[in-house]
C-alpha positions in Angstrom: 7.5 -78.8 -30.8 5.3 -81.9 -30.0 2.3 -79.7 -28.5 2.6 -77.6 -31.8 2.0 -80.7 -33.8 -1.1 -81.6 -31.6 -2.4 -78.0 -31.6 -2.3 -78.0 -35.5 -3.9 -81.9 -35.4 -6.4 -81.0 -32.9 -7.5 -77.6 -35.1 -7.7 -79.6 -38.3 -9.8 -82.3 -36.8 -12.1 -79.7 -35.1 -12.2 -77.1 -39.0 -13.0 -80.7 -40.8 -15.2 -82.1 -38.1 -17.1 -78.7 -38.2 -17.5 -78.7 -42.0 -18.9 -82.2 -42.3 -21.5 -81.1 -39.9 -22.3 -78.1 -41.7 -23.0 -80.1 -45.0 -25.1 -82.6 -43.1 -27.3 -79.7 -42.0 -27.8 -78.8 -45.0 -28.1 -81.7 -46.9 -30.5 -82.9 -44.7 -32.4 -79.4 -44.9 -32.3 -79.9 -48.7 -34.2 -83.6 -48.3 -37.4 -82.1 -46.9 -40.4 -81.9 -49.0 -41.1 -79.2 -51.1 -45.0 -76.6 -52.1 -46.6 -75.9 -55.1 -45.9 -72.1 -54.0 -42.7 -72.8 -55.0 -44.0 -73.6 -58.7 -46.5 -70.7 -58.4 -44.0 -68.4 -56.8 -41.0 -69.3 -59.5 -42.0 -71.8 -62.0 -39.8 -73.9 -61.1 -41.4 -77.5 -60.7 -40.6 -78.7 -57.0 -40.0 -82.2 -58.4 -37.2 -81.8 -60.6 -35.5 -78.7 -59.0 -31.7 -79.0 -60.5 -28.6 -78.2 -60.4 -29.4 -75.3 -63.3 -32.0 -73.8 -60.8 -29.5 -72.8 -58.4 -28.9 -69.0 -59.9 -33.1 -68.5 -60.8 -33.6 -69.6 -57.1 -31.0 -67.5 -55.2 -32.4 -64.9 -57.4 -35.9 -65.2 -56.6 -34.8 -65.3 -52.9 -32.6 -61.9 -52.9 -35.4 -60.4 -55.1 -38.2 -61.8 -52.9 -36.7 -60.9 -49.3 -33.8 -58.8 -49.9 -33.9 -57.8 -45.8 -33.3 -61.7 -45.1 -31.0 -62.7 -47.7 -27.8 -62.6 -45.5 -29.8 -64.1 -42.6 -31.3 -67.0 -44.3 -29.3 -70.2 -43.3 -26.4 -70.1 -44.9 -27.0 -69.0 -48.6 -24.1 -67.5 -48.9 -21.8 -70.2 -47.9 -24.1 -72.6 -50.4 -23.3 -70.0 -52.8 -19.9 -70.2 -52.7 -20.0 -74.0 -52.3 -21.7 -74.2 -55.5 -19.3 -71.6 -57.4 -16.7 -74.0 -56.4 -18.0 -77.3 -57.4 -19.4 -75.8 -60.4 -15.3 -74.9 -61.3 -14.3 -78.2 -59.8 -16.2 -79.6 -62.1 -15.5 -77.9 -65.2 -11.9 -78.2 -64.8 -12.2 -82.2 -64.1 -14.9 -82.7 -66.4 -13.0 -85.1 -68.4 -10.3 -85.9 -66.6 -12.0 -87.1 -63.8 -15.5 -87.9 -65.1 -16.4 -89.4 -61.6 -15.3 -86.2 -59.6 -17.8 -84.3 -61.9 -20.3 -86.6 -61.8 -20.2 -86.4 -58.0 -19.6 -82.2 -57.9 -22.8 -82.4 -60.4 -24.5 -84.1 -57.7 -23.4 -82.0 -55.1 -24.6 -78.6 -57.0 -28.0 -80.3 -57.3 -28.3 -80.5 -53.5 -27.1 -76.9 -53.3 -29.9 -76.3 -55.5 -32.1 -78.2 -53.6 -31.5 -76.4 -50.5 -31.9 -72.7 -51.9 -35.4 -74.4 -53.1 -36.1 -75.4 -49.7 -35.3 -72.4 -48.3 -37.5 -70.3 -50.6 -40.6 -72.4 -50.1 -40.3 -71.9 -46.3 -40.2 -68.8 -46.8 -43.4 -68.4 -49.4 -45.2 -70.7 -46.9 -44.6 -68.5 -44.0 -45.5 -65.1 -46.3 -48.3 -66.8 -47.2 -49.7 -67.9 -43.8 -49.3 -64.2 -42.6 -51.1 -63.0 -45.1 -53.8 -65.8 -44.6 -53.9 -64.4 -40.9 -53.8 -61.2 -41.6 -56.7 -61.5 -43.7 -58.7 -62.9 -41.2 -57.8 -60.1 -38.6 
C-alpha cells in the first residue's frame, strides 16, 4: 500500500514538474522579439499583440502553412490552454476578479507565442525566397 502511495506521489510530482517546464518553454519563446512581417504579413502591430489576437493569429498560421500547423511547437496545446483560461476566466470574472485578471494575462502570452511563432515562420519564408531569388 505504501509503494502505491509513492508511485502515485512520484507520478504527480513528475505530470506537474513536466507541465511547469512546458509553460516556461513557452513563455520564454513568447518573450523574444518580434518583425514588422508580422504587421505586413497580418496587420497585427507586433507591439501590442493581445490577448484578442490569439484566434486572427492561429488563423493566419493554419491559413499560411497548413502542412506545419500540427508540427509547429505546440499550437495545439496553447490552443487549448487558451480555450481554458478564456472559460476560467469568464466563469470567475467577478467572483474572483484576481484569477481573471491573472488568466487575462496568461491568454495574452498565449497570444504572444502564436505571434512569435508566426513571425519565425514569415522570416524563414521570406529568407528562402530572398535566396531563391538570388539562385
Amino acid at each position: 500500500m505504501f509503494s502505491i502511495f509513492i508511485l502515485v506521489a512520484a507520478s504527480c510530482a513528475l505530470v506537474r514538474f513536466a507541465l511547469l517546464q512546458w509553460r516556461a518553454i513557452w513563455i520564454s519563446a513568447s518573450s523574444q522579439p518580434l518583425s514588422d512581417s508580422l504587421h505586413t504579413a497580418t496587420g497585427i502591430d507586433p507591439r501590442s499583440v493581445g490577448s484578442g489576437d490569439f484566434a486572427a493569429l492561429v488563423e493566419h498560421c493554419q491559413r499560411l502553412y497548413p502542412k506545419q500547423t500540427g508540427r509547429s511547437g505546440w499550437l495545439r496545446e496553447v490552443t487549448g490552454y487558451y480555450r481554458l483560461l478564456k472559460a476560467a476566466d469568464k466563469l470567475f470574472r467577478k467572483a474572483l476578479p484576481q484569477a481573471s485578471q491573472w488568466s487575462r494575462k496568461e491568454m495574452e502570452r498565449c497570444s504572444r507565442y502564436v505571434a512569435v511563432i508566426l513571425d519565425h515562420q514569415l522570416v524563414l519564408e521570406f529568407d528562402h525566397q530572398a535566396f531563391a531569388n538570388r539562385a
